[in-house]
C-alpha positions, -999 to +999 in steps of 0.1 A: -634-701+227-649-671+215-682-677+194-699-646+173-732-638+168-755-611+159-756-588+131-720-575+124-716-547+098-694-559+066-679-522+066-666-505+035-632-492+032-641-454+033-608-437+008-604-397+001-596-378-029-562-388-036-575-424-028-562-432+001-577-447+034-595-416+050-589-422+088-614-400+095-647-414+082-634-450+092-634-440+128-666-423+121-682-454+106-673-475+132-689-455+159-723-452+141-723-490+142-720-497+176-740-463+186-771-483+161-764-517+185-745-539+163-729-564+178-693-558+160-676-546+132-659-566+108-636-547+085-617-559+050-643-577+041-658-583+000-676-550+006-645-537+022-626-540-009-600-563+007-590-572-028-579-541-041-558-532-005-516-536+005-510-557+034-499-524+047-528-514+043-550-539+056-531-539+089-533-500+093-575-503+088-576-533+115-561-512+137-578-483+135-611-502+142-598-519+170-583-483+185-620-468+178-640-501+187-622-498+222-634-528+231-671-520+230-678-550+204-654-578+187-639-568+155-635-590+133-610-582+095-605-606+071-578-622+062-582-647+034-557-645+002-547-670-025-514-687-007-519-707+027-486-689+036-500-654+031-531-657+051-510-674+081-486-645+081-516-617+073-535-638+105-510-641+127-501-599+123-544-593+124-535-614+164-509-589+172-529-556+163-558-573+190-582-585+165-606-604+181-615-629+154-606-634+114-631-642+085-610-663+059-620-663+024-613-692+002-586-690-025-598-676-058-585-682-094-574-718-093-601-747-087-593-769-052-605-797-048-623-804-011-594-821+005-573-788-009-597-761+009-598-790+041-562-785+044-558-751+035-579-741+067-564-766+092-527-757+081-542-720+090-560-732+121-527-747+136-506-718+129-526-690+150-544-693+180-575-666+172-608-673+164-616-682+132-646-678+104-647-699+074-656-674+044-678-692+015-690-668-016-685-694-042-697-667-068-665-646-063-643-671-057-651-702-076-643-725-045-675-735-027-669-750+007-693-781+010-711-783+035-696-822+043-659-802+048-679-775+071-686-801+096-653-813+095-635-784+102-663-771+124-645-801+151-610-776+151-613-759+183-603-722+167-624-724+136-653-713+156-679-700+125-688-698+088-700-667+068-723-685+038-725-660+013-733-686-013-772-673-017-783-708-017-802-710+017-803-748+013-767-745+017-773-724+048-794-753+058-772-779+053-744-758+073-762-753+108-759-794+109-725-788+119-738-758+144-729-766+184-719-749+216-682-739+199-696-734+162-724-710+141-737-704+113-735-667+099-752-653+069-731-632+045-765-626+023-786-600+035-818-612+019-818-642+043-810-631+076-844-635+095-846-666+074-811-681+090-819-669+126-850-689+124-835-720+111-809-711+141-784-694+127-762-671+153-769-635+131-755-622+101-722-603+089-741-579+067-732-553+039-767-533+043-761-524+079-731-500+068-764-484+056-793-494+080-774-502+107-805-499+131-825-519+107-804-543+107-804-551+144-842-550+150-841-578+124-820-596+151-834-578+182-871-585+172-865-619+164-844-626+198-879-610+218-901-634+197-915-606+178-915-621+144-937-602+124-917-568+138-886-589+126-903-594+092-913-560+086-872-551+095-864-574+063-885-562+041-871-526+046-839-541+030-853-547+001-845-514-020-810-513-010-803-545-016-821-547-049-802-516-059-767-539-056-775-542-089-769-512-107-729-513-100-700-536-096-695-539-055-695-519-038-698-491-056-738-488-050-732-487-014-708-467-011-729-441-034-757-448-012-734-434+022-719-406+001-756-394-002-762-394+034-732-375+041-713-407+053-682-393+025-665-432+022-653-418-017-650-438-045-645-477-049-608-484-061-601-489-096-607-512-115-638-506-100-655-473-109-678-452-095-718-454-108-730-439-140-746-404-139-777-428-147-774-452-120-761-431-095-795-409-100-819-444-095-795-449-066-805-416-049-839-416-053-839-453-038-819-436-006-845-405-007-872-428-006-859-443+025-853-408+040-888-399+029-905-430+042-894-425+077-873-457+074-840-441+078-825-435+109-809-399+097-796-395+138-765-413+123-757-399+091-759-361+084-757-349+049-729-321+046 
């Protein structure tokens, strides 16, 4: 069974004017990712604004990534919704399209109970035969996945990974117990991905390598050669960017941030909205200041 690792971009949706998906810059996007080394793409993700997107839509973006990836690197799109029914029917049409593996968010709204979310996942597991990553950002969703149901689901032969995107790196911790030959551990928390990879974590499915993509994969690369201070410096460069999250509801800082380097993704969808006049300003002079410092790779993004 199929088992990812490295550090796999957690791509934004890139729209137009009019709002709509903008082919264009998604094809674009995902060739600067694997031309920086990442070791896939993963589309319709939190960052991706899967929440805000038609199932029509969600199945034209999967396959436009999987058209442009070409088979270079896995592509994973996620797939999670509220009803068990409409993430088996959203999976099984991501297994047509050629996706190579799924990310499944928890339900949202409505508080499960462990044995809920347990059988949730294995009603999904038996249904489709792609590879599957359990999805656990508590903070969004208001269903954590304990750790305790992670190892148990972790046995399923097609549940082959968890993204922890719970901040907590004890809970990290506590996940790579149930880590084997046919399961990993992935970070969804950019802040902790040299962290993970040296507790032996598999890599990271990261929001900031939309922006740093080469960045990103030293953090993985350096580590991997046993260069651990080069690794370090890599995640302090992250910092900034990540610190800058704040000024915005997601992922309307990053997406500002590619709009400034000529990477045109447009607008987050309503409800979100774009930055202030005021944050948008703090946002590029943070992106300047990575252009300045040498730190930004501008071979990938050319401001237009």
């Amino acid at each position: 069974m199929f088992k990812p690792d490295g550090i796999i971009p957690a791509m934004v949706t890139p729209f137009n004017e009019e709002g709509e998906v903008n082919e264009a810059v998604l094809r674009r996007l995902v060739g600067n990712m694997i031309e920086a080394g990442c070791h896939g793409i993963f589309v319709l993700g939190s960052n991706g604004e899967f929440f805000s997107l038609t199932e029509e839509e969600k199945l034209r973006i999967a396959t436009i990534a999987v058209d442009e990836a070409n088979g270079r690197v896995p592509v994973y799109a996620g797939t999670g919704g509220n009803s068990t029914k409409e993430t088996i029917e959203l999976t099984k049409n991501m297994e047509k399209i050629g996706v190579t593996a799924v990310s499944v968010i928890t339900p949202y709204f409505v508080k499960l109970t462990q044995d809920e979310l347990k059988n949730h996942f294995e009603l999904i597991a038996e249904a489709v035969e792609i590879p599957i990553i359990l999805y656990n950002i508590p903070g969004m969703t208001g269903n954590p996945i304990s750790p305790a149901t992670v190892k148990e689901l972790a046995k399923i032969p097609n549940i082959v990974a968890i993204k922890d995107s719970s901040g907590n790196f004890d809970i990290v911790l506590k996940c790579l117990e149930a880590q084997s030959e046919d399961f990993t551990v992935l970070v969804g928390t950019d802040s902790l991905i040299l962290p993970t990879l040296m507790a032996g974590g598999g890599g990271a499915i990261a929001a900031t390598a939309n922006f740093l993509p080469k960045v990103v994969v030293s953090i993985y690369d350096k580590w991997k050669s046993g260069d651990l201070e080069g690794a370090e410096l890599e995640q302090r460069k992250l910092r900034a960017i990540r610190n800058a999250f704040q000024k915005g509801t997601l992922p309307s800082v990053l997406k500002e941030a590619l709009n400034a380097i000529g990477m045109e993704v447009g607008p987050p969808r309503l409800p979100v909205k774009p930055l202030t006049e005021k944050a948008k300003q703090e946002v590029n002079e943070i992106v300047k200041s990575y252009i300045d410092s040498g730190e930004f790779n501008s071979t990938f993004y050319t401001k237009v």
